[in-house]
N, C-alpha and C positions, 0 to 999 in steps of 0.2 A: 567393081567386078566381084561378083558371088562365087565362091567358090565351095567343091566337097576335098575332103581329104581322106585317103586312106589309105593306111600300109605303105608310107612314106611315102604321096605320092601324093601330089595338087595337080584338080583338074578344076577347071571353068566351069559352069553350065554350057555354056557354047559349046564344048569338048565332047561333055557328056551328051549333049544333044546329038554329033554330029558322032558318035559314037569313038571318040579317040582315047578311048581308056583302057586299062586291062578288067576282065569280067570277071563280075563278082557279082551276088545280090543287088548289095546296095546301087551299084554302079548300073546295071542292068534297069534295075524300078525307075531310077534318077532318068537313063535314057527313055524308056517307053513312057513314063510320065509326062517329063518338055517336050514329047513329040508327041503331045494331045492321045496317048489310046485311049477310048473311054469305057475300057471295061477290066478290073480285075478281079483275082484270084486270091481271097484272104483263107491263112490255114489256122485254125484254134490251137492250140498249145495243146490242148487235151487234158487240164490239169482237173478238172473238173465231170468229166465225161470221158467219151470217146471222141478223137480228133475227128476235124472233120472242114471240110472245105466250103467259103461261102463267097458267091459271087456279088460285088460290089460295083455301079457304075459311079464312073468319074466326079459326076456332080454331085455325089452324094458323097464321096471322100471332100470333095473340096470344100460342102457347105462344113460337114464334121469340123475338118482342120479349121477353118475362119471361126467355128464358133469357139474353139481352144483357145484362138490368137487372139481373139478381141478381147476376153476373159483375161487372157495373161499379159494382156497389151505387148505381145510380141511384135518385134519392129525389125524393117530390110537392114538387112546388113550385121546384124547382132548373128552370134554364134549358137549352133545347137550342135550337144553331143547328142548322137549315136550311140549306144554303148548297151543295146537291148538287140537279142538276136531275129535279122531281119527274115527268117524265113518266116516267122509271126506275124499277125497283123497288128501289134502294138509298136514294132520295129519299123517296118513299113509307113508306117502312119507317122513317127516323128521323120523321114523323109519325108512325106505326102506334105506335113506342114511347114517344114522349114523351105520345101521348094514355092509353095503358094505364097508362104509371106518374105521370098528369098533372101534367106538367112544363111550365112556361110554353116559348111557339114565338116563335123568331125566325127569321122567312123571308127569304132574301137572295135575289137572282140567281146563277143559277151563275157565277160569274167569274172569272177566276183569281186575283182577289184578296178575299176578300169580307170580310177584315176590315179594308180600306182604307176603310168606308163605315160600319161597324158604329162605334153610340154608345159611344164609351169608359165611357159609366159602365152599360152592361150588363155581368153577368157571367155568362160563358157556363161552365156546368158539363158540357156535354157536345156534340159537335161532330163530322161526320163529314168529310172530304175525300177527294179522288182526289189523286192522285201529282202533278199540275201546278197543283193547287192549291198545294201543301206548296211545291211549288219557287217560284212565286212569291209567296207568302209571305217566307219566305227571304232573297229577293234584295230586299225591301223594309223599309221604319220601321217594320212593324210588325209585323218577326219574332219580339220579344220577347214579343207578345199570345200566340200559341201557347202559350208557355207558363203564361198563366194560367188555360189552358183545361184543368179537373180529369181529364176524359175526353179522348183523341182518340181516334180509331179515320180509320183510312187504308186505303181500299181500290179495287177497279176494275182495278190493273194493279201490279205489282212497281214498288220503289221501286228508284230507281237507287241505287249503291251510296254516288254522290257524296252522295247526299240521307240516307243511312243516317249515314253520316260526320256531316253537318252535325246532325242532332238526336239525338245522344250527350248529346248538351251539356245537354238538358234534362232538368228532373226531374219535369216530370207525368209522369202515366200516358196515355202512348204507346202505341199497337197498330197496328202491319198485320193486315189480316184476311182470312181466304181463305174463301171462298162462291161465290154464284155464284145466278143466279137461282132457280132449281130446286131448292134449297135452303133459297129465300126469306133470301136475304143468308148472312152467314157463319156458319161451323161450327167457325172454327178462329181464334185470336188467336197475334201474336208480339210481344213489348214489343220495342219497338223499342229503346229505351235500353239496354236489358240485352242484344240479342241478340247473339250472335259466327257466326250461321248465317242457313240458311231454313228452320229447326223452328221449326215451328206447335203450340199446346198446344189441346188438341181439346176442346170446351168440352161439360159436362156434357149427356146427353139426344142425342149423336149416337155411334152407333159406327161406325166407320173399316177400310180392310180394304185390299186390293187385288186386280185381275183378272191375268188372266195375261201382260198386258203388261205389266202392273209400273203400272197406272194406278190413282190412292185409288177407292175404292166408299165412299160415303156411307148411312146410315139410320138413321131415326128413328123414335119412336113419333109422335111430331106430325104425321110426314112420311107415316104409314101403314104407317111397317115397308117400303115397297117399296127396292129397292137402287138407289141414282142412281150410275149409271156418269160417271163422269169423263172427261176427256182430260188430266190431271196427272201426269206420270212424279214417285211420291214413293218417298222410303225412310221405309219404318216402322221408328220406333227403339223403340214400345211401343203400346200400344191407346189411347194419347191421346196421342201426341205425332210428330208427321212432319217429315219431311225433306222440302220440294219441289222438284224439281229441274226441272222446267220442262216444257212441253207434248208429247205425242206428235204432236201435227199438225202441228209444226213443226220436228221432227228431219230435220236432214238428210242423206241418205245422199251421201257422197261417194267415188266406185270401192267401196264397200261396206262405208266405212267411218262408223258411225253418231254425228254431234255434236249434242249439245243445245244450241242457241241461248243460252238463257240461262245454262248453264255459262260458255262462252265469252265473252260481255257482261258476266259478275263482271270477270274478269280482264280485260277492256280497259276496264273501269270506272275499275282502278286507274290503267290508263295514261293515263288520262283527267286523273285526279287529279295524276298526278305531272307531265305537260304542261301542267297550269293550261287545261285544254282545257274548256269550259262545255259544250260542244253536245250537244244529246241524239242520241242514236242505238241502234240495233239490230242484232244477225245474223241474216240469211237466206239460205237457199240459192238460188242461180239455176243454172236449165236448163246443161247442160252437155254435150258428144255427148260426149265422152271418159270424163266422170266421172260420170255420172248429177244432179248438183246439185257448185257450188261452192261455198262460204265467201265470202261478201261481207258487207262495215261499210257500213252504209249510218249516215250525218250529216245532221245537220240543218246549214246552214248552211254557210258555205265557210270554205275552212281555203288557207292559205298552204301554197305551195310546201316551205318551210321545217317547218312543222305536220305537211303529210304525208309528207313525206321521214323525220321524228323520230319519225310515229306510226308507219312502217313497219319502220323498224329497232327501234324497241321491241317491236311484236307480233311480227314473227320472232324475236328474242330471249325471245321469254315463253313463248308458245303452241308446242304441236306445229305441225309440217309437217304434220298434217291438219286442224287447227285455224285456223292463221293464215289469215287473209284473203287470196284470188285477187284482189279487188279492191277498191277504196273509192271510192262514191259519193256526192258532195256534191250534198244539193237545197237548194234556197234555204228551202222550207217542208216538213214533214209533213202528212199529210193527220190529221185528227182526225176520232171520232165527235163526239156532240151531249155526249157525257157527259166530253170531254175527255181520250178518250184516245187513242193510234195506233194510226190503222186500218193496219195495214201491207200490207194486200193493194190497196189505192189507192193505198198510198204507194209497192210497190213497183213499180206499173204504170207510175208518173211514170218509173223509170228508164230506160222505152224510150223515152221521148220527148227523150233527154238526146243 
C-alpha cells in the first residue's frame, strides 16, 4: 500500500482518492490527480520574469513524469521527498511523478533545510531541491543524509560554482536540471559529480535546436510538436547534449561591448573560493551615460575593508577590462522569490536606496 505523509499524518492513496484527509496543497493535487481531472493550473515562481499561470493537460504531465522515471529508473513503492513548495510547478510535478510511478510521499515544508526534521529512519530514494536548499544543507549535520538519497535532481537556478565543488564528493546520482515551466519541468539533466562544464544531456522525447540569437528552441510530442522559444544563450555540441551559457535578458552591453553575467560569476566564483569568501552574489549591469550599462558584483552580506580591497585586485587580475566589475555592492540581505531563489530585479532596486 502507497502511501503520502504529511504533518504527522499517513494517508493511503485510497484515502486521498476518496478525499479522507485534512486540506492542504499537496493533499488537494494528490485528490484531483487519482480521481483522473485532466486539466491543470501550473504557476511560475517568477524568478525569472513576471509570474504567471500556464494550463497543462493530464497526458502531457504524465508523459513529462514517465520520461523522469525511466531516466532515473524510479520504481513503485521506493520513497519520494517532497520538500519544494507545491504551490510551483516543480513541486506539483514531484507529486505528479511519484503518484504515476506510485512511490510512497513524504511532504516537508519548504525550508532550507528540510532534512534537519526528516525521520532518520525514512529512506528517501528520490528528492528534488533548489540551489539554497543544497547550500544549507551543506553548511549543516546532516550533510551526509544527501548522500543516501539514490535520486537527487537540483533545479530553479544555476548552482554556484562553490556548491558544484562541494558535492564532487559524493557518490549518488546527482543532477542539475534545466526546464522551465512551459516545459512542464526539465528537458535536460547534468550529473553534477561527473561534470567539468554547463553541458546538459537532453533527455529522450524532447528535440533541442536554436533561434537566431543563439537561444535553445525546445519540442516535444507531449508538448504538441509546438516550438518553446527560450531566453537561454546555449552552444550546441550535438542534438542531445548543450552548453548553457546563460540568459539573453541579461547580457550586458557595455560601450558595445556584450558580457554574459553568468560567464563572468563562474570566474569570480573561483575568487570566491580562493578568498574563503561564503557570500552569495551575482553580475549585473547598471544604467550608465557613458557606457550604456556597467559591470557591477553585487554581495550578499558585508565584506571588510581588507575583503574588498583583495577581491578587487583579484578580479582585475582575472577578468578583462570589460569584464571586471565598475563597482561592488554590499546589501545586508537579498531579496528571494517564495520558491527560494533571487529575485534580482528587487534585489537590484535595494541598490538605490544605499
Amino acid at each position: 500500500m502507497v502511501w503520502l505523509f504529511e504533518n504527522g499524518k499517513t494517508y493511503s492513496f485510497d484515502q486521498l482518492q476518496k478525499g479522507h484527509y485534512e486540506k492542504s496543497i499537496p493533499t488537494d493535487f494528490c485528490n484531483a490527480w487519482l480521481n483522473g481531472k485532466t486539466n491543470f493550473e501550473l504557476q511560475t515562481s517568477g524568478s525569472t520574469g513576471i509570474p504567471k499561470r500556464i494550463n497543462a493537460k493530464r497526458q502531457q504531465l504524465i508523459a513529462s513524469a514517465n520520461i523522469t522515471a525511466r531516466f532515473l529508473k524510479l520504481e513503485a513503492n521506493q520513497t519520494a521527498l517532497v520538500c519544494l513548495d507545491t504551490k510551483y510547478s516543480a513541486g506539483l510535478m514531484m507529486l505528479g511523478r511519484a503518484m504515476e510511478v506510485e512511490m510512497n510521499i513524504v511532504v516537508t515544508p519548504p525550508e532550507a533545510n528540510p532534512l534537519q526534521a526528516l525521520d532518520p529512519a525514512i529512506q528517501v530514494d528520490f528528492a528534488a531541491f533548489v540551489p539554497y536548499q543544497i547550500e544549507a544543507i551543506l553548511k549543516s549535520p546532516q550533510h551526509e543524509k544527501l548522500n543516501t538519497i539514490k535520486n537527487l535532481i537540483i533545479g530553479g537556478a544555476p548552482l554556484s560554482e562553490q556548491t558544484k565543488v562541494a558535492l564532487q564528493y559524493f557518490t549518488n546520482n546527482m543532477y542539475a536540471t534545466y526546464g522551465m515551466t512551459e516545459t512542464l519541468t526539465h528537458i535536460a539533466l547534468q550529473k553534477i559529480n561527473e561534470a567539468t562544464d554547463n553541458t546538459f544531456q537532453v533527455l529522450p522525447g524532447f528535440d533541442v535546436g536554436t533561434d537566431v540569437r543563439g537561444c535553445l528552441t525546445v519540442k516535444a510530442i507531449h508538448l504538441g510538436n509546438e516550438v518553446i522559444i527560450t531566453n537561454d544563450l546555449v552552444e550546441l555540441i550535438s542534438k542531445n547534449q548543450f552548453l548553457w551559457l546563460g540568459r539573453i535578458d541579461g547580457v550586458i552591453n557595455s560601450g558595445g561591448v556584450k558580457i554574459i553575467p553568468e560567464k563572468v560569476e563562474a570566474v569570480v566564483a573561483t575568487i570566491f573560493n580562493k578568498l574563503n569568501l561564503l557570500n552569495r552574489f551575482f553580475i549585473t549591469g547598471l544604467p550608465n551615460a557613458q557606457l550604456g550599462e556597467t559591470v557591477t558584483l553585487v554581495v550578499e552580506g558585508i565584506l571588510t575593508k581588507e575583503q574588498t580591497e583583495s577581491l578587487r585586485q583579484n578580479l582585475s587580475h582575472t577578468l578583462s577590462r570589460y569584464e571586471n566589475p565598475k563597482a561592488i555592492y554590499c546589501l545586508e540581505k537579498f531579496v528571494y522569490t517564495n520558491s527560494g531563489k533571487i529575485n534580482r530585479p528587487e534585489t537590484i532596486l535595494l541598490i538605490g536606496n544605499k
